[in-house]
N, C-alpha and C positions, 0 to 999 in steps of 0.2 A: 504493500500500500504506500508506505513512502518513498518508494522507488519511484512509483505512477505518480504522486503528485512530484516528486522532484523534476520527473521528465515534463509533466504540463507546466510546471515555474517555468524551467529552460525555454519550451516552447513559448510559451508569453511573452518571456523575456527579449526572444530571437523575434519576434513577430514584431513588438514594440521597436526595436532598432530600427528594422525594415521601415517600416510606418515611418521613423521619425525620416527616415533617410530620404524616404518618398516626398517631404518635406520640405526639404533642404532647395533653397533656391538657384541654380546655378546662371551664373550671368554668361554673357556671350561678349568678346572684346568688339569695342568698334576704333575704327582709326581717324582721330582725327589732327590732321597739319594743321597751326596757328604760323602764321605770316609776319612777324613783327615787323612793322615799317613807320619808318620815322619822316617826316613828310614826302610819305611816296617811294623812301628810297629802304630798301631792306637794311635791317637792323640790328646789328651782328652782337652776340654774345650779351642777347638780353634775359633775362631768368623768366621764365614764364612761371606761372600757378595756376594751378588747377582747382577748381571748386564745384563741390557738387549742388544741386539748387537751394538745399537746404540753407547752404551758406554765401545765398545770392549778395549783390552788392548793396542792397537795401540792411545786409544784417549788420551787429557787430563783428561775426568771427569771420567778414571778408577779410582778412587778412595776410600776409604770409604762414604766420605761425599756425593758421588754422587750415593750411591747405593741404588736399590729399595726395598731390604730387607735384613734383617738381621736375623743370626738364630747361638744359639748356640747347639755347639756341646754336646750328652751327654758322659757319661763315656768312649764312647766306639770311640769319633772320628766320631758319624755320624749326618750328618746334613739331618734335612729334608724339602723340599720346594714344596710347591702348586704353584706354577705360574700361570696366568689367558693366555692362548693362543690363540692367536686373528686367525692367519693365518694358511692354512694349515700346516707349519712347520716355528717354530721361534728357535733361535739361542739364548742360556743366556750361564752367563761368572760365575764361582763360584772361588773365592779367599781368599786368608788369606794373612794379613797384620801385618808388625810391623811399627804404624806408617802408615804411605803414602807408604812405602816400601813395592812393594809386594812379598809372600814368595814362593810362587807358586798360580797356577790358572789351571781350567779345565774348556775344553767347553763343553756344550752338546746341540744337536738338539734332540728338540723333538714337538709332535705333541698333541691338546687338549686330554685329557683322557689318557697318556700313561702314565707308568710307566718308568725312567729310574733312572740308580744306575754307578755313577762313583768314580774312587778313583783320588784325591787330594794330589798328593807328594811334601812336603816341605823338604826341609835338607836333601836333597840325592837324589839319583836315586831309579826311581824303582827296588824295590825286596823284598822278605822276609826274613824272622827269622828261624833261626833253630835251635834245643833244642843239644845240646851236653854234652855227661859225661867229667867231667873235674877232676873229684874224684872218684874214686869207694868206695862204705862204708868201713869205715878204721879205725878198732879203736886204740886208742891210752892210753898210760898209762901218768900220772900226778901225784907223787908220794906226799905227805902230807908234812908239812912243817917241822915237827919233824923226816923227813926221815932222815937214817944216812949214806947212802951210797953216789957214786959220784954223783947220779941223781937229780934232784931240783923238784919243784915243777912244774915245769912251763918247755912247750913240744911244739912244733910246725909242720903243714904241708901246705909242699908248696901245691899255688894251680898255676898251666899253664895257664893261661887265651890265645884261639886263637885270632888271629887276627881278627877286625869286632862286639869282644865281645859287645853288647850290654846293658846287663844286668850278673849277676850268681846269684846264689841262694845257699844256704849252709842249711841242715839241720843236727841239732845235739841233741845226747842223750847223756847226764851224769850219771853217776849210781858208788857205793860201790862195787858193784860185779862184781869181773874178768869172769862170766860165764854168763853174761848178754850179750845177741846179737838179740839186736835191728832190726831190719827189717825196713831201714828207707823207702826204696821204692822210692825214692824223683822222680829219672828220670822217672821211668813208671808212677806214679801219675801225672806228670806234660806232659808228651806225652798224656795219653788219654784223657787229659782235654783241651789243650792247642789247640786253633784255632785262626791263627793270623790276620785270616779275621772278628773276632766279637768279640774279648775281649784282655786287656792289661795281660800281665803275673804275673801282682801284683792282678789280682781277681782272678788269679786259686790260686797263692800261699795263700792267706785271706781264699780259700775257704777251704784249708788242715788242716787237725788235727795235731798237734805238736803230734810228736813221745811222747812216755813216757820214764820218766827222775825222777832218783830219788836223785843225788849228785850236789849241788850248782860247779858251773864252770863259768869261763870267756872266754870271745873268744874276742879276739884284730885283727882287720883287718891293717897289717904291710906292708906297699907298697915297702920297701925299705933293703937291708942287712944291713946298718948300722944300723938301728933303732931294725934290729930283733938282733944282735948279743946284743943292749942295754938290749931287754927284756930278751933273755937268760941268761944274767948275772945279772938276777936279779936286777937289776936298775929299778928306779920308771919314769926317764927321757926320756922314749922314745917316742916316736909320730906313732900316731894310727887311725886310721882312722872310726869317729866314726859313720859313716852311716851302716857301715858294722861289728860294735862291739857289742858284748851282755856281759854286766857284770853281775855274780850273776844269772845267770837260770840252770834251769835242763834238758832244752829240748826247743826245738824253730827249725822255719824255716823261713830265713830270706834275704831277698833280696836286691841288692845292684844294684842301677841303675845308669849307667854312662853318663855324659854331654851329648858324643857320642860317636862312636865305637873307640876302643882302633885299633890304627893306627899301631899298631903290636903285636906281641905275646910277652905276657907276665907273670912275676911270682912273685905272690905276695903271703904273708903267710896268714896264719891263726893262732894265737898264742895263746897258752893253758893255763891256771891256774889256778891251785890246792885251792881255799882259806884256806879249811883243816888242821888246825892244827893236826889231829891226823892218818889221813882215807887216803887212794890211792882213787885214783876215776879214771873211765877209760872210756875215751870220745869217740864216735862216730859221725864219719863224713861222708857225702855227697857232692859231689856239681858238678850242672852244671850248663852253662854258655846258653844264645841266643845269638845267632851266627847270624848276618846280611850278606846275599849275593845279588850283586848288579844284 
C-alpha cells in the first residue's frame, strides 16, 4: 500500500513539472538595427540602451542604470539588438545619453523573429548630407625665397564654406613644374563612394590615394583676414588653424570636421608656402565641403 501511494506522489509530482513546464513562456528573438546619426551624418561609438515599454520615456527608470541592454555602436553609428519577444507584439525604447540626460531616443514595435532597422537622431533634426564643390582644381604659383620680384613666397585661396557646412575636404598636389596638371578628381571620387546611410566621410577620404606631389609645401588653414594679411606679410605670428594644416608635404587629402554646422556662410583661407630656397613650386587645389539639410 505504501509503495502505491509512493508511486501516485511521484506521479503527481512528475505530472505537476510537466504542467508547470507547459507554462513557461518562451520568447522568440527579433533583430532590431538602431542608426545613430548626428545631424544626418552617422555617429560613431555612441552607447545605445535599450528599454523595454515598461520603462518608457515618460517613467522615472528611463535611465541608463535601469536599462536591459547595452550595445555599442561600430564605426558606422549602428547598433544591433536580439531582444527575446514574449507577446505577439512588444514595444522597446533605444536611447543615447550624456549622463542621465537623454540625447535623443527611438521606439520601435516589433514582433518574435522580425527584423527591424530604425534611425536614432541626436543634435539636430532629421536630414542629410550633401557633397558640394567649394573649389574647383586651381592651381597656384608660390614663388622660392630667393625670388627677386614683388611676389613672396607665400600665396593664398579663399575657400566659401555654405551654410550647414559640416565637414570640407581639401586635396592638394605640389610639384617644380609649371606644366604639371594634376587631375585631383577629389568631388567625383568622393560622390561615387560616399553613402550617408552606411559610412562616415573620413573612411571614403582614408580610403583615396593622395594625388602625386613632387615639391615640399605648406598649407595653413586661416579662419580670419587679420591673421591672413599676418601671413602675407611674411610674419611668423599669425594663428592657424591646425586641424586643417599640413606643413612640409607634396600631396595629401585632408579633412576638417567641425563641432557642428557652420551657422552661416563662410570664408576662410587656405595659405601657401614656398619653403624653397631656390625653386617656384606650383600648388594645386580642390575642395569640397558636406552640406547638412534639415
Amino acid at each position: 500500500m505504501k509503495n502505491k501511494l509512493f508511486l501516485c506522489f511521484i506521479a503527481l509530482i512528475t505530472f505537476g513539472l510537466y504542467s508547470c513546464e507547459d507554462t513557461i513562456s518562451v520568447g522568440v528573438p527579433a533583430t532590431i538595427t538602431i542608426n545613430v546619426r548626428d545631424y544626418g551624418q552617422p555617429l560613431p561609438n555612441a552607447k545605445v540602451y535599450m528599454f523595454e515599454d515598461n520603462h518608457d520615456p515618460s517613467s522615472s527608470f528611463f535611465k541608463p542604470f535601469y536599462a536591459d541592454t547595452t550595445a555599442l555602436t561600430n564605426h558606422y553609428g549602428v547598433a544591433v539588438f536580439t531582444p527575446e519577444v514574449f507577446d505577439d507584439i512588444e514595444t522597446f525604447y533605444f536611447a543615447v545619453f550624456d549622463g542621465n540626460e537623454c540625447l535623443g531616443y527611438v521606439q520601435v514595435s516589433t514582433s518574435g523573429g522580425d527584423t527591424r532597422s530604425a534611425d536614432l537622431f541626436i543634435g539636430g533634426t532629421p536630414g542629410y548630407c550633401e557633397l558640394k564643390e567649394v573649389l574647383n582644381e586651381t592651381t597656384l604659383t608660390a614663388h622660392s625665397l630667393s625670388y627677386s620680384g614683388d611676389a613672396k613666397n607665400r600665396t593664398f585661396v579663399p575657400i566659401k564654406l555654405p551654410k550647414n557646412t559640416v565637414s570640407f575636404v581639401y586635396s592638394v598636389s605640389s610639384n617644380y613644374a609649371d606644366n604639371t596638371s594634376p587631375t585631383l578628381r577629389l568631388l567625383a571620387d568622393l560622390v561615387e563612394r560616399y553613402d550617408p546611410t552606411h559610412g562616415l566621410l573620413a573612411d571614403i577620404v582614408n580610403s583615396l590615394d593622395d594625388p602625386v606631389g613632387t615639391a615640399d609645401c605648406s598649407i595653413y588653414l586661416i579662419k580670419d583676414n587679420a591673421n591672413l594679411d599676418i601671413f602675407n606679410n611674411k610674419n611668423s605670428n599669425f594663428q592657424y588653424f591646425p586641424e586643417g594644416t599640413r606643413i612640409g608635404i607634396k600631396s595629401g587629402i585632408v579633412e576638417v570636421e567641425l563641432d557642428e554646422p557652420l551657422p552661416e556662410n563662410y570664408q576662410w583661407y587656405l595659405g601657401i608656402e614656398n619653403p624653397d630656397s631656390k625653386n617656384d613650386i606650383y600648388v594645386t587645389i580642390e575642395v569640397c565641403a558636406l552640406v547638412f539639410h534639415e
